[in-house]
Biopython code that builds the backbone (N, CA, C, O; Angstrom):
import numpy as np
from Bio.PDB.StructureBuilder import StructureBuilder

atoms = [
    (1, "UNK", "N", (-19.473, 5.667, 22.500)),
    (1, "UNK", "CA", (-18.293, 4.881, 22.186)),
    (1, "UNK", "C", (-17.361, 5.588, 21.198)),
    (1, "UNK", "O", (-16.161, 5.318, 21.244)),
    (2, "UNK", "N", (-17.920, 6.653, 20.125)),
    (2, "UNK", "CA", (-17.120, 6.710, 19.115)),
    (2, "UNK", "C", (-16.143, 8.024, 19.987)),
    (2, "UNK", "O", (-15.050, 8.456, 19.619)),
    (3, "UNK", "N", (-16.802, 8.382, 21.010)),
    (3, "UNK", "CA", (-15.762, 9.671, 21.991)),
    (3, "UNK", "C", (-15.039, 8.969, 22.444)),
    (3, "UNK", "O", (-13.964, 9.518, 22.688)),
    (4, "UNK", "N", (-15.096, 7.785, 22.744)),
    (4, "UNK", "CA", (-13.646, 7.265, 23.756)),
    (4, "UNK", "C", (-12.702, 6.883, 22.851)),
    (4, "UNK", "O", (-11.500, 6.957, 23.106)),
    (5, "UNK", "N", (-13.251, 6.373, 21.538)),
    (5, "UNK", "CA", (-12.453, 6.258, 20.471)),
    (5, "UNK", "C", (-11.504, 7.318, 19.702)),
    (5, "UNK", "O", (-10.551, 7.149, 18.942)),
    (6, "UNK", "N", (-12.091, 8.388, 20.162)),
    (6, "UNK", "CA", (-11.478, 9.237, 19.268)),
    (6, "UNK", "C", (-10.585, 10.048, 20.637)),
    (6, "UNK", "O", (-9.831, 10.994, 20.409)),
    (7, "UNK", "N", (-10.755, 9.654, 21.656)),
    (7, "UNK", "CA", (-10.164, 10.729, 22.984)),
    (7, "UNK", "C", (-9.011, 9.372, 22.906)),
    (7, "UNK", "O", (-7.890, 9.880, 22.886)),
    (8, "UNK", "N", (-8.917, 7.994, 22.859)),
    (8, "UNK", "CA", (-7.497, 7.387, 22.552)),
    (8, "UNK", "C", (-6.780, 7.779, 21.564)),
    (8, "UNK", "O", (-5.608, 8.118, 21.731)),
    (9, "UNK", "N", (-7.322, 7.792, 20.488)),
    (9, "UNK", "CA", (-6.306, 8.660, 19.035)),
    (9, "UNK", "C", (-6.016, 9.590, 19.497)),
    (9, "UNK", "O", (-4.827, 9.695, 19.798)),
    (10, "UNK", "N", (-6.830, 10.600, 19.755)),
    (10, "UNK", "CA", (-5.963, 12.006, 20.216)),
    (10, "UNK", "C", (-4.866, 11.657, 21.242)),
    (10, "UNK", "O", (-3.775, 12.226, 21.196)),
    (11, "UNK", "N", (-5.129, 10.807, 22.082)),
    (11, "UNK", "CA", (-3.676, 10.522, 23.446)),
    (11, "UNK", "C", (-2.850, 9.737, 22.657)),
    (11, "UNK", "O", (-1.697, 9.836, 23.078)),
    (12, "UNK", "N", (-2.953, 8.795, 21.433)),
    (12, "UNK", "CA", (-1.470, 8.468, 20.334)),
    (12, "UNK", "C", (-1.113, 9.394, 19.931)),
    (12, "UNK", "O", (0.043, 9.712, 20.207)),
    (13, "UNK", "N", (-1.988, 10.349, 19.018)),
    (13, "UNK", "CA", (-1.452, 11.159, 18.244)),
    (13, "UNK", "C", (-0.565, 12.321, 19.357)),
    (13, "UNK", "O", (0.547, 12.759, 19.062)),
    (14, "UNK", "N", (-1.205, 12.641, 20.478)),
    (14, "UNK", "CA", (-0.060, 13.668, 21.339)),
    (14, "UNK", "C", (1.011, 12.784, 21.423)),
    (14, "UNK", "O", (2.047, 13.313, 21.018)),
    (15, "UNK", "N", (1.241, 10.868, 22.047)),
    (15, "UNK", "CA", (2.648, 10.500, 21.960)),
    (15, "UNK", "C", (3.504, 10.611, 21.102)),
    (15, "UNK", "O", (4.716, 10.551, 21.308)),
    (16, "UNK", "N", (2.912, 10.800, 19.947)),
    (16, "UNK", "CA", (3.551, 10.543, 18.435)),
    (16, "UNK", "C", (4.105, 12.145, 18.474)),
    (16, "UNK", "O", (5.174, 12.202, 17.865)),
    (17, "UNK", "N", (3.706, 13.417, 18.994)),
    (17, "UNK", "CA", (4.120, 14.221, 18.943)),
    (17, "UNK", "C", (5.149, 14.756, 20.198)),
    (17, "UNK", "O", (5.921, 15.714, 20.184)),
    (18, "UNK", "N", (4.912, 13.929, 21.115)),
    (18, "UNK", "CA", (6.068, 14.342, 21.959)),
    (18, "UNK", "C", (7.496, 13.220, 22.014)),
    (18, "UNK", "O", (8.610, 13.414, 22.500)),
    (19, "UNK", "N", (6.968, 12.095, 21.357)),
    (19, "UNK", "CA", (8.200, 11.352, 20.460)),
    (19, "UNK", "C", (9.058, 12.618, 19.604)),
    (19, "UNK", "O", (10.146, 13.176, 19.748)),
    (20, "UNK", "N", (8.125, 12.700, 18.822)),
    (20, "UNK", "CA", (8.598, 13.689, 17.719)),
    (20, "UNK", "C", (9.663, 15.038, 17.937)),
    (20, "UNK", "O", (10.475, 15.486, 17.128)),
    (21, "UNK", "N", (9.339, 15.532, 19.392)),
    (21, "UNK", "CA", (9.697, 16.052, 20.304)),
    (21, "UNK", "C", (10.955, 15.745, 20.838)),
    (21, "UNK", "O", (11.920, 16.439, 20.518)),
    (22, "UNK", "N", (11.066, 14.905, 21.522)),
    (22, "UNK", "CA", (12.480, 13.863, 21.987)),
    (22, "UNK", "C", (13.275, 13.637, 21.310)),
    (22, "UNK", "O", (14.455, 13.760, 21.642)),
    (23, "UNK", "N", (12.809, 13.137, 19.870)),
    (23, "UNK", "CA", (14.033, 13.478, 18.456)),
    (23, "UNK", "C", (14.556, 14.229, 18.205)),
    (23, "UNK", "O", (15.747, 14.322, 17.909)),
    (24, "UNK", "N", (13.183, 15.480, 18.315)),
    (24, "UNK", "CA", (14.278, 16.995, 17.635)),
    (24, "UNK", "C", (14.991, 17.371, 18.470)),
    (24, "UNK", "O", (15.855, 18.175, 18.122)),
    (25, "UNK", "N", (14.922, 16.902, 20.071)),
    (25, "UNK", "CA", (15.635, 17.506, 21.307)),
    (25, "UNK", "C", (17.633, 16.495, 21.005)),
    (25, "UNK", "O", (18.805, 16.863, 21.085)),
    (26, "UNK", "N", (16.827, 15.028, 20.625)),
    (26, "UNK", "CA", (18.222, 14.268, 20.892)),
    (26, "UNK", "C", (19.244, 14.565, 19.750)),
    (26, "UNK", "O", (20.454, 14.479, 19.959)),
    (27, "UNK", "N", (18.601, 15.004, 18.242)),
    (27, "UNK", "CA", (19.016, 15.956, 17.192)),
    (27, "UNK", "C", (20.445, 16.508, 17.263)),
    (27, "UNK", "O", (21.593, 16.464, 16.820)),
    (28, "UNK", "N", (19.241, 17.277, 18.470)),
    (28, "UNK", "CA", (20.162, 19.110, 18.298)),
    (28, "UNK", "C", (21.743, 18.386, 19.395)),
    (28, "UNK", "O", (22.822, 18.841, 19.774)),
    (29, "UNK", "N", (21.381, 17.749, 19.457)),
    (29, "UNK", "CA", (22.910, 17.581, 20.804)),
    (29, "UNK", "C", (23.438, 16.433, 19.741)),
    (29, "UNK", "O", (23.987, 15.772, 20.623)),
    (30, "UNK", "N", (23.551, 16.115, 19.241)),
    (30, "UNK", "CA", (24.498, 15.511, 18.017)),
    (30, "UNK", "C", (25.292, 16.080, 17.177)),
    (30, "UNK", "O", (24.748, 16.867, 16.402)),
    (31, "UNK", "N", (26.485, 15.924, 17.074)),
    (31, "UNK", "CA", (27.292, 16.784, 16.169)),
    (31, "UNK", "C", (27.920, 15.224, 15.200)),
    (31, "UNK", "O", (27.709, 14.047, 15.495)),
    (32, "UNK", "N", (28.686, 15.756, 14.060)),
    (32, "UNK", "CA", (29.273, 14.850, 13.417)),
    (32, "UNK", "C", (28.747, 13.719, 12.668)),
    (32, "UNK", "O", (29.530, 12.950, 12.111)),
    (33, "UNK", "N", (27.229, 13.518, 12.594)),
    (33, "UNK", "CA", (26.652, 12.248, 12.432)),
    (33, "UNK", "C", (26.951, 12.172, 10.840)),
    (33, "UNK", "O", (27.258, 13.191, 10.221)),
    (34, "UNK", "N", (26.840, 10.842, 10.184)),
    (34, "UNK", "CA", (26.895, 10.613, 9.052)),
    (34, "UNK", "C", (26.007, 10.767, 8.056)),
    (34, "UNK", "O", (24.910, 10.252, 8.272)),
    (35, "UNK", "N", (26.151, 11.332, 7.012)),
    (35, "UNK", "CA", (25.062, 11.370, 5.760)),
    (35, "UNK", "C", (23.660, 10.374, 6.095)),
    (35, "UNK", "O", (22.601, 10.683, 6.641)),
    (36, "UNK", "N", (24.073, 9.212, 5.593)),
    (36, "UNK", "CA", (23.444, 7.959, 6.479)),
    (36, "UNK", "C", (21.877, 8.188, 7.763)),
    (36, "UNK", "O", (20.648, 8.215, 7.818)),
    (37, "UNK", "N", (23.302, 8.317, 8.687)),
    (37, "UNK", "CA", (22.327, 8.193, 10.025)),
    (37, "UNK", "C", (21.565, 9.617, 9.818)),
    (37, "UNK", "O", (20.337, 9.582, 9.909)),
    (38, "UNK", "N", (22.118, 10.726, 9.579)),
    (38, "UNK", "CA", (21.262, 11.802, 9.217)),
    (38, "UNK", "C", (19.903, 11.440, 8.238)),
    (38, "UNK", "O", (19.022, 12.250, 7.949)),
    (39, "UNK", "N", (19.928, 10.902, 8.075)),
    (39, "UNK", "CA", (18.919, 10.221, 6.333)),
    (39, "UNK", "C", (17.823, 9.862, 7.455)),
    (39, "UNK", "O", (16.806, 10.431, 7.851)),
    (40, "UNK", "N", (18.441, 8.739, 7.771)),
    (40, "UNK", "CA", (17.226, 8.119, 8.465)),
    (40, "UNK", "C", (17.257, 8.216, 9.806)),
    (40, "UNK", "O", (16.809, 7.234, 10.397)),
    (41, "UNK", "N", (17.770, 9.371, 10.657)),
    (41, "UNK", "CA", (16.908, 9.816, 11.469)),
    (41, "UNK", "C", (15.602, 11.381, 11.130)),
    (41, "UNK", "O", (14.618, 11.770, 11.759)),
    (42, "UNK", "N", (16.289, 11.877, 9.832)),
    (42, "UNK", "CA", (15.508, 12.358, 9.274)),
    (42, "UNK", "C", (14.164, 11.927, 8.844)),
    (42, "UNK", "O", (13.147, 12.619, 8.797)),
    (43, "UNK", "N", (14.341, 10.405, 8.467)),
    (43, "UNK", "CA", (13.288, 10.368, 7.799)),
    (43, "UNK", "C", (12.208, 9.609, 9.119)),
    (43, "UNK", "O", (11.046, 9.384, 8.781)),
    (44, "UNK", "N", (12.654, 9.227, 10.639)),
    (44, "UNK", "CA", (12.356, 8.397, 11.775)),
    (44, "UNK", "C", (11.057, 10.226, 12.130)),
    (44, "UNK", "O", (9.937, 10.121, 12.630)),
    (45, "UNK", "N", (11.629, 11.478, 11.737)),
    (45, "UNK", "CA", (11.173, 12.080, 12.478)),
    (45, "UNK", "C", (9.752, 12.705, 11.346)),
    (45, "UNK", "O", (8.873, 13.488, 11.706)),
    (46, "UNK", "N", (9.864, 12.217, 10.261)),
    (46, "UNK", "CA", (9.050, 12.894, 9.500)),
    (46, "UNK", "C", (8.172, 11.794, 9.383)),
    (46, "UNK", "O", (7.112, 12.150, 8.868)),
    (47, "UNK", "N", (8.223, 10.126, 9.773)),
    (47, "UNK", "CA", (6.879, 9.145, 10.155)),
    (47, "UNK", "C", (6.457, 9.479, 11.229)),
    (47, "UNK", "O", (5.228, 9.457, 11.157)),
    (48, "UNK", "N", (6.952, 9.940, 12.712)),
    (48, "UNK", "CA", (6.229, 10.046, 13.544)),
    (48, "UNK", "C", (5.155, 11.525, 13.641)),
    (48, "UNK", "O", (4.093, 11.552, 14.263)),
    (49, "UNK", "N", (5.838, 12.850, 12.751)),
    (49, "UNK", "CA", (4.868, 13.194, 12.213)),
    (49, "UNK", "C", (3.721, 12.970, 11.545)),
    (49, "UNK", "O", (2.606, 13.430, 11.796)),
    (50, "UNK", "N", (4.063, 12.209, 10.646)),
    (50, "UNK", "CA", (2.927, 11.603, 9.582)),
    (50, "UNK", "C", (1.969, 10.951, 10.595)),
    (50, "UNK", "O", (0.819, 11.355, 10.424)),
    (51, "UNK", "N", (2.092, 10.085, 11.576)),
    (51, "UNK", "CA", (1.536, 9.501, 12.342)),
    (51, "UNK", "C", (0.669, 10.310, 12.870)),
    (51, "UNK", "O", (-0.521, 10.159, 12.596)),
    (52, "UNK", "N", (1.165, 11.514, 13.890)),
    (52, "UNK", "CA", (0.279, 12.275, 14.656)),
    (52, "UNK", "C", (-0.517, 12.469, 13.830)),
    (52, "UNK", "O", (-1.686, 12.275, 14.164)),
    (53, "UNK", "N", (-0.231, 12.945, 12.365)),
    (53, "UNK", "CA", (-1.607, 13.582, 11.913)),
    (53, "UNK", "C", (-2.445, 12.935, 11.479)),
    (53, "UNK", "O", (-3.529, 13.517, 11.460)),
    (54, "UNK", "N", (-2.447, 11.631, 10.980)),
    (54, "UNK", "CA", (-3.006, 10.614, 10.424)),
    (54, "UNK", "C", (-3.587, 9.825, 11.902)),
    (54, "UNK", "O", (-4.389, 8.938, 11.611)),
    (55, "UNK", "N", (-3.426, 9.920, 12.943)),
    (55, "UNK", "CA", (-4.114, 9.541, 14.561)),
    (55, "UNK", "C", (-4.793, 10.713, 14.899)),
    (55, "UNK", "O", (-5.510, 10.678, 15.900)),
    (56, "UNK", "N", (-4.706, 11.706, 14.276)),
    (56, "UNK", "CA", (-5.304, 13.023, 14.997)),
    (56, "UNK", "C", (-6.427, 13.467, 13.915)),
    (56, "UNK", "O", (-7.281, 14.231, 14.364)),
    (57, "UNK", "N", (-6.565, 13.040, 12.351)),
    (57, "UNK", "CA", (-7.446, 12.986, 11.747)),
    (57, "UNK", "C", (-8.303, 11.865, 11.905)),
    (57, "UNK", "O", (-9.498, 12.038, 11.667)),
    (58, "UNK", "N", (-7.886, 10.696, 12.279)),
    (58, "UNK", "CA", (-8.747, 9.541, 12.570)),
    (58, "UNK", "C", (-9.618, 9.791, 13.557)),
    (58, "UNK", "O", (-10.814, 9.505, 13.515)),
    (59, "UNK", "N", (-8.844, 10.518, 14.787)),
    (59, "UNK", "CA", (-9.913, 11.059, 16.060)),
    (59, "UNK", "C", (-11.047, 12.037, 15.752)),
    (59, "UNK", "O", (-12.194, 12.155, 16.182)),
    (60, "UNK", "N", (-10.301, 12.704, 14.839)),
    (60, "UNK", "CA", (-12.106, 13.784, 14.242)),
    (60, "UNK", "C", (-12.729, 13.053, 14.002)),
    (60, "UNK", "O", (-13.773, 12.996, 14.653)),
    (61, "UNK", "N", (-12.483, 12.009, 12.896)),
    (61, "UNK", "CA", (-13.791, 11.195, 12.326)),
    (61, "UNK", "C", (-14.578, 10.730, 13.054)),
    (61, "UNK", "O", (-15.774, 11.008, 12.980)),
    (62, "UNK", "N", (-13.895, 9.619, 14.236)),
    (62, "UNK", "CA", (-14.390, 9.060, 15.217)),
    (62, "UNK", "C", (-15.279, 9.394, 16.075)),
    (62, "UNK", "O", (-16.108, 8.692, 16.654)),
    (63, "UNK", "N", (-14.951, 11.149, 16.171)),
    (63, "UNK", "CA", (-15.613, 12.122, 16.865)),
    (63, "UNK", "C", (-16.802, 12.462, 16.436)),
    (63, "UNK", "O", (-17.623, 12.849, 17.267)),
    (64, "UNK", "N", (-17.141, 12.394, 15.092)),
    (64, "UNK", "CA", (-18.474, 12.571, 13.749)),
    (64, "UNK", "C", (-18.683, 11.825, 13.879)),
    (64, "UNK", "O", (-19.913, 11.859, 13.844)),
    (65, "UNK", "N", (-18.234, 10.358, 14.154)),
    (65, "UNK", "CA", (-19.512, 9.515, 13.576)),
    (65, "UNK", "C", (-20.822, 9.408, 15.159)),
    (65, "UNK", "O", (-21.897, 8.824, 15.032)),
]
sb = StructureBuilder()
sb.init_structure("model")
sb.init_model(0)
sb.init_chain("A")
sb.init_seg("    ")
for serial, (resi, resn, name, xyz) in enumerate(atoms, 1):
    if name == "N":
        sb.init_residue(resn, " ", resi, " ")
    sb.init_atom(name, np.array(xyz, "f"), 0.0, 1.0, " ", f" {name:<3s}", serial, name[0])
structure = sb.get_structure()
């Protein structure tokens, strides 16, 4: 059980990284954006990081126990 547990975290933590992915892609084709929206799409792309790794360390554990 604790492998199937930890083989779902690893398949969040890859969404969380190809989210992460789709941001930096929708990013780069933006010109002009505001201080603002720059802020917090900055900061939209540095939780879904945090996420992967914090779903992708949970899956090791899961994987140990």
């Amino acid at each position: 059980m604790p492998e199937a547990s930890a083989s779902h975290l690893r398949t969040l933590a890859a969404d969380a990284e190809a989210l992460q992915q789709r941001l930096r892609d929708a990013l780069a084709g933006l010109d002009g954006m505001t201080p603002t929206i720059s802020f917090q799409l900055g900061q939209a792309f540095a939780s879904l990081g945090s996420a992967a790794r914090t779903l992708e360390a949970a899956a090791s554990e899961a994987a140990a126990v």
